[in-house]
N, C-alpha and C positions, 0 to 999 in steps of 0.2 A: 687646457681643455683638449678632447681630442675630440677631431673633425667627423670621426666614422660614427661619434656619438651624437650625431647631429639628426634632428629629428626632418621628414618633409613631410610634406602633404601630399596623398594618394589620389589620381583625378582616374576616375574611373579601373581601379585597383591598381592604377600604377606610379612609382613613385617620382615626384617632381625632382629631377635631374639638375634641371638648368635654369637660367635666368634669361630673359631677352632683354639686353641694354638697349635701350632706343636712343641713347647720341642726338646724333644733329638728324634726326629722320625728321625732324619737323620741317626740315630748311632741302631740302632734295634736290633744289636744282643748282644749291650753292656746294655739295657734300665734295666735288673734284675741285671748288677752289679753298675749301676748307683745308684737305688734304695736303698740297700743295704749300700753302703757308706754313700747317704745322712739321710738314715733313722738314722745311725750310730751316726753322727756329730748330727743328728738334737735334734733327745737324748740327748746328752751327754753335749750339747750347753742348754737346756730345764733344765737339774738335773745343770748345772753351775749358770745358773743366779737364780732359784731357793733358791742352796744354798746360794747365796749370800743376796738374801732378807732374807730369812729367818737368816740368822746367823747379820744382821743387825738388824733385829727387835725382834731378841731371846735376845741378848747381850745389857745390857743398856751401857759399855765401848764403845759401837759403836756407839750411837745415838750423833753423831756429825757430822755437814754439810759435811766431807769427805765423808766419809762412809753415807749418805741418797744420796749423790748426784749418790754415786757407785750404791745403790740399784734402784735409780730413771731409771738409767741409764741400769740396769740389765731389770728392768720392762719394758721399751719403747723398750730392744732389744728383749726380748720377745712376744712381740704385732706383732713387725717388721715380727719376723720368722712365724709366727702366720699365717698373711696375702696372705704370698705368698708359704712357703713350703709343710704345706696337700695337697693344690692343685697339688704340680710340682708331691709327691710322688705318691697321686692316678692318675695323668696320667700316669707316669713312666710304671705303673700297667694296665692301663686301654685303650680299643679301640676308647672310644669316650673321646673324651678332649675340649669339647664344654664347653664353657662357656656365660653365659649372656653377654647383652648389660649392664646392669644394675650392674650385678655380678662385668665385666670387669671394671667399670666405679668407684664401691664400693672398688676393691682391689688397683687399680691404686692410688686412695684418700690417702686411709691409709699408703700405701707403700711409697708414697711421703711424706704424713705428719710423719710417726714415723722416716721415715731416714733423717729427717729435723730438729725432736725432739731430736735423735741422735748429730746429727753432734753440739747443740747448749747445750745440755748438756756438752759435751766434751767440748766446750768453757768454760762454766759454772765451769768445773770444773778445769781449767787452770786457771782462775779467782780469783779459790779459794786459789791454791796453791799459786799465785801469791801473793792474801793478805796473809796467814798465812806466808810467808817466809821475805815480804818485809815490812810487816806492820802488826809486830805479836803483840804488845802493842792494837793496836786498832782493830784484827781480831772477837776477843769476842764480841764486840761492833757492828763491820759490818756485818758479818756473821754467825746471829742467826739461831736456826731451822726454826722459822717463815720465815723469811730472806730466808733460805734456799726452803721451801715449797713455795713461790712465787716468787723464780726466775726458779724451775721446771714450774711449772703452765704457766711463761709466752714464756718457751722453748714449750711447747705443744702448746701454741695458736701460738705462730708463726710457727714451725712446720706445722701446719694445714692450715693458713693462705694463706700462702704461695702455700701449696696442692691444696685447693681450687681454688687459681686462675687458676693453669696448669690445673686439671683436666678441669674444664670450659672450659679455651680453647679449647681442646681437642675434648670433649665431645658437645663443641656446636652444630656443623653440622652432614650431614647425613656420610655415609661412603658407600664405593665401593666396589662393590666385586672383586676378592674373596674373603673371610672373613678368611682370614688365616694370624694368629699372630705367625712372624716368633719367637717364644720366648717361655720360660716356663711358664710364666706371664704377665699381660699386662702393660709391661712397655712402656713408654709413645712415645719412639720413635716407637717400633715397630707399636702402632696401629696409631699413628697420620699417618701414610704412608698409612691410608684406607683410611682414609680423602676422599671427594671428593670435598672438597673447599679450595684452597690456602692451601694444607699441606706444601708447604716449609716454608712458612711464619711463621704458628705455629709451625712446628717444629723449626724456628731458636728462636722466641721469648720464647718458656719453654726450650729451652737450654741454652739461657741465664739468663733466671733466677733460674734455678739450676745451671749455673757453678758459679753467682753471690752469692748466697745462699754458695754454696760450699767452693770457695776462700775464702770472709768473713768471715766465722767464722775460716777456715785456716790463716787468715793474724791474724786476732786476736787472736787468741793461740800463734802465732810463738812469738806477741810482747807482751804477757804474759810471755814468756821464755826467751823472751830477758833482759826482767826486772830483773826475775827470775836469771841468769846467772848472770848481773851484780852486783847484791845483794852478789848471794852466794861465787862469786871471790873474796869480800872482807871481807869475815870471816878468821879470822887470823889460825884458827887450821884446819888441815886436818880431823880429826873426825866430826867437827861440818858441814865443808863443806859435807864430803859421804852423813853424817843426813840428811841434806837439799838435795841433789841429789836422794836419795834411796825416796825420798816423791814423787818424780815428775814421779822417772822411769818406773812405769809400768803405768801411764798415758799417757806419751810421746812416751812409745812405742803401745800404744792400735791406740795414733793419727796417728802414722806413718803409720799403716796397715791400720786403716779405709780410711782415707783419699787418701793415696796410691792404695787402692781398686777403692776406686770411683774414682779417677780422670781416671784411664782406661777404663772407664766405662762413662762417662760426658767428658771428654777431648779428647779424642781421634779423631785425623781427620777420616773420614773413608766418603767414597763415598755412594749414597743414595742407598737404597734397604740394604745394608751391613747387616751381622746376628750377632746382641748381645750376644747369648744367651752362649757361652761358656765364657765371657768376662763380662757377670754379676755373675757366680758363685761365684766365691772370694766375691764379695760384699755384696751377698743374705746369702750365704753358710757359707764361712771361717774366716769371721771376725766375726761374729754371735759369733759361735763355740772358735776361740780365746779371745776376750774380756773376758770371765769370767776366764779363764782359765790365762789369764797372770795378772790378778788383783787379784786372789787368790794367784798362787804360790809366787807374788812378794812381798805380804802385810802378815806381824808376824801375825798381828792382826787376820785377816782371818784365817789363817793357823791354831792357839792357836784355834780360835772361834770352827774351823772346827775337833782337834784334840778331844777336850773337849767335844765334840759330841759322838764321835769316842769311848770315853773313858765310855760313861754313856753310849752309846748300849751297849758295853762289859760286862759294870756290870749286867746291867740288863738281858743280856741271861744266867750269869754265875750266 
């Protein structure tokens, strides 16, 4: 679709521009220690997936489809926070919180396609452990780096795919005033409720194809792990078993939090008008911020990659 084909509504012959996100304008006297937290996380989530690329593309022991899939996966949550947190900070900061038609329509895009590029990485990489644990004779064979670079590549296009349609929806018709986006960001439920054509309708048809989008690639991990479990129940030694458990466990637990995020976020009954916007933090915010963080402290490899670092700044200032 293209963006200039985008219809608005005329408030006294002139054409609706922009959106007003109202954020945390409800909470006013808390908005500088809002700010201050998420600037916090947003750092600290920024210097995590960072060092994960970089200690993946430093280290030639890491260029193997687990660890490309972690860095793929570090870069798209990167893009993700990218999208929608300078904005939420400098409103947090700022009196006017206006956003474009256009702006709104560009962030909406992205933010669906990288949390879609998300969710089908994390598939990807359930996949993987699946072969290497159940089918480790022919792993080498299946899951080459090439292999590995075009099943990222075709997590982006779908990812996107996907984006494009919702936004489309969304974005076909005019919208109503008031132009006020109960949210930090223009997430899709908030603004389809300006709609001024059949918004129930679009809102129920892009909820279902992000809860469909969402379960999916959730059903398909779960019976990744289920594979997974019945493999590793029958390895005769307890060491060899933890082995295979300790590979899976800071992936299984990255899915529990993502997934668990968003489904109170895409699942939740709530009646129309309802305000998202403290109920997308965890999603935008704290899974961001934990994923790097729980695949670092839980991965040797990492940690060694990271210490080894650690250990040549030292020399080098001494």
């Amino acid at each position: 679709f293209q963006i200039s084909d985008m219809q608005t509504v005329k408030i006294n012959g002139t054409i609706l521009k922009d959106f007003i996100l109202m954020g945390f304008s409800v909470y006013p006297h808390a908005q500088a220690f809002l700010f201050v937290i998420f600037f916090c996380l947003y750092i600290l989530t920024l210097a995590g997936n960072l060092l994960i690329m970089g200690l993946t593309w430093a280290y030639r022991s890491l260029h193997t489809p687990m660890y490309l899939f972690l860095s793929a996966l570090s870069f798209s949550e990167t893009c993700y926070t990218l999208a929608v947190i300078p904005k939420m900070l400098a409103d947090l900061l700022a009196k006017n919180r206006s956003i474009s038609v256009v702006g709104c329509c560009l962030q909406m895009c992205f933010f669906l396609g990288l949390g879609g590029t998300n969710c089908i990485i994390l598939t990807l990489m359930g996949y993987d452990r699946y072969l290497a644990i159940c089918n480790p004779l022919r792993y080498p064979l299946l899951m080459t780096n090439v292999a590995c670079g075009q099943l990222v590549a075709s997590a982006w296009v779908g990812g996107f795919f996907i984006s494009f349609i919702e936004t489309a929806l969304i974005f076909r018709g005019s919208f109503c005033i008031p132009n006020l986006i109960k949210h930090f960001f223009c997430h899709m439920r908030a603004v389809v409720r300006l709609s001024c054509i059949g918004n129930d309708l679009t809102e129920f048809i892009v909820t279902v194809i992000s809860v469909s989008g969402l379960l999916g690639t959730f059903v398909l991990i779960l019976l990744t792990y289920v594979f997974i479990l019945s493999t590793v129940l029958k390895i005769p030694s307890a060491e060899g078993k933890k082995k295979a458990f300790s590979t899976c466990a800071s992936h299984l637990t990255v899915v529990i939090i993502h997934f668990g995020f968003a489904s109170i976020v895409y699942l939740k009954p709530e009646a129309s008008g309802g305000d998202d916007t403290l109920t997308a933090v965890p999603y935008t915010v704290i899974t961001p911020f934990l994923s790097p963080i729980i695949f670092s402290l839980r991965n040797k490899d990492m940690k060694n990659g990271f210490l080894k670092i650690m250990g040549k700044a030292v020399s080098l200032k001494n």
